[in-house]
C-alpha positions in Angstrom: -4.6 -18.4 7.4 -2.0 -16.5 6.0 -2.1 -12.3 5.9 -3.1 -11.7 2.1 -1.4 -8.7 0.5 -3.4 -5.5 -1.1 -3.4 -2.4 -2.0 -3.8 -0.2 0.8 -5.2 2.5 -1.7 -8.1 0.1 -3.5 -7.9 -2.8 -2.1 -7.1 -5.2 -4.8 -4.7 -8.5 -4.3 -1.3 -7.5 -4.8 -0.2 -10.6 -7.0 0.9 -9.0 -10.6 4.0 -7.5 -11.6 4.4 -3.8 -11.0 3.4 -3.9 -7.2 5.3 -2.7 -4.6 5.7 -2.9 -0.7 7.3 -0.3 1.3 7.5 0.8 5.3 5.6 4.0 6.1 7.7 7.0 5.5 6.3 8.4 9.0 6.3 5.3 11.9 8.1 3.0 9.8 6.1 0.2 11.2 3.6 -1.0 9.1 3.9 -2.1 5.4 2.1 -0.6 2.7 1.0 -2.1 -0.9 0.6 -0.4 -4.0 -1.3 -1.7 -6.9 0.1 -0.7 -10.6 -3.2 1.3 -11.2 -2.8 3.3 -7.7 0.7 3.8 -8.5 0.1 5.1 -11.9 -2.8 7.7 -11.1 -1.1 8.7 -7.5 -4.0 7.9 -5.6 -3.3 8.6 -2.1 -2.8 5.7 0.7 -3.1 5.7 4.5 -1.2 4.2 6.8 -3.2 1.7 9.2 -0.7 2.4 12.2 -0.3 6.1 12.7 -2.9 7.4 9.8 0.0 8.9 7.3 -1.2 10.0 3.9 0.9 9.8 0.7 0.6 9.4 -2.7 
């Protein structure tokens, strides 16, 4: 089964326009999602690797 993208703010399937997918800023190693709505309302994010927080 294949790794299913969301949000790693709310959880929600990344599959609209408007999302985006970057490497953490700090380790660089693990990817994070961003629904629209998260982006929008800058709710923070955590990264699953090394625990950064952004907006």
């Amino acid at each position: 089964m294949e790794n299913e993208r969301v949000c790693n703010s709310c959880g929600v399937r990344l599959t609209s326009k408007g999302t985006t997918f970057f490497s953490c800023p700090m380790c660089g190693e693990s990817q994070i999602g961003r629904c629209t709505n998260c982006r929008d309302q800058s709710v923070p994010y955590v990264c699953p690797k090394c625990d950064f927080s952004g907006p």
